[in-house]
N, C-alpha and C positions, 0 to 999 in steps of 0.2 A: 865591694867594701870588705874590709878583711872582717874576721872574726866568724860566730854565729850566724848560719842563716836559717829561718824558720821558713821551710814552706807550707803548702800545704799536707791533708792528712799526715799531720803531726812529724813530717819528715825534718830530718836538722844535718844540715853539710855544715865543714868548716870551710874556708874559705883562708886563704894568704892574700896580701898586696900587702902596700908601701899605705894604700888608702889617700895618696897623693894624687893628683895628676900628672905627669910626665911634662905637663910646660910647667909647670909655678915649679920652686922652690922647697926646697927639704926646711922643715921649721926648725929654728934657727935654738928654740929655747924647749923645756919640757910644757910648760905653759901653751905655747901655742901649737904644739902637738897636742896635745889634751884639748882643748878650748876653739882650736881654728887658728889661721894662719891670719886674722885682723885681728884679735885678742892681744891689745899690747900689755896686760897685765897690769901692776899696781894697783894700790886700791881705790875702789870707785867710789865717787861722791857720792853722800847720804842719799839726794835725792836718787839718784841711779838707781841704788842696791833697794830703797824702796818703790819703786815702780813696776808696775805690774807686765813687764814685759819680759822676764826673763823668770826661770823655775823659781827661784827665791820670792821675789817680789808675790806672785802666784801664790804659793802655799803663804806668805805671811798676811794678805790681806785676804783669802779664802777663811784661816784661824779666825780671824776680827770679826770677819762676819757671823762665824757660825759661834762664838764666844757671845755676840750680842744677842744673837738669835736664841742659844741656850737662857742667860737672863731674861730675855720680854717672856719667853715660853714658862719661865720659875717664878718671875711675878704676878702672872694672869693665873696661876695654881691657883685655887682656895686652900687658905691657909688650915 
């Protein structure tokens, strides 16, 4: 894989490739070089962008929860 590679005892090579495979296809858009070569882009339906399966989804329903947690934790305070 191109870029940074971290090994061990703190050693760090860079590294070149295409980061392709030699059978598939060169990606076709910036999108699906960034994203992956099944990334067809456009915007994802509400439900999509909120499910918890991709980093977004993740970190917005992690917030929720620790947003709830912070209030029950503020209201069991004595006043």
């Amino acid at each position: 894989m191109p870029g940074l590679n971290l090994g061990g005892m703190g050693s760090v090579r860079a590294s070149v490739g295409s980061g392709f495979s030699s059978s598939g296809s060169a990606p076709v858009t910036a999108t699906q070089a960034a994203f992956g070569p099944g990334y067809g882009g456009g915007m994802p339906s509400t439900g999509n962008a909120l499910a918890p399966n991709d980093p977004f989804g993740v970190c917005l329903w992690t917030a929720v929860a620790a947003a709830i947690v912070l209030l029950v934790i503020r209201h069991s305070l004595p006043a």
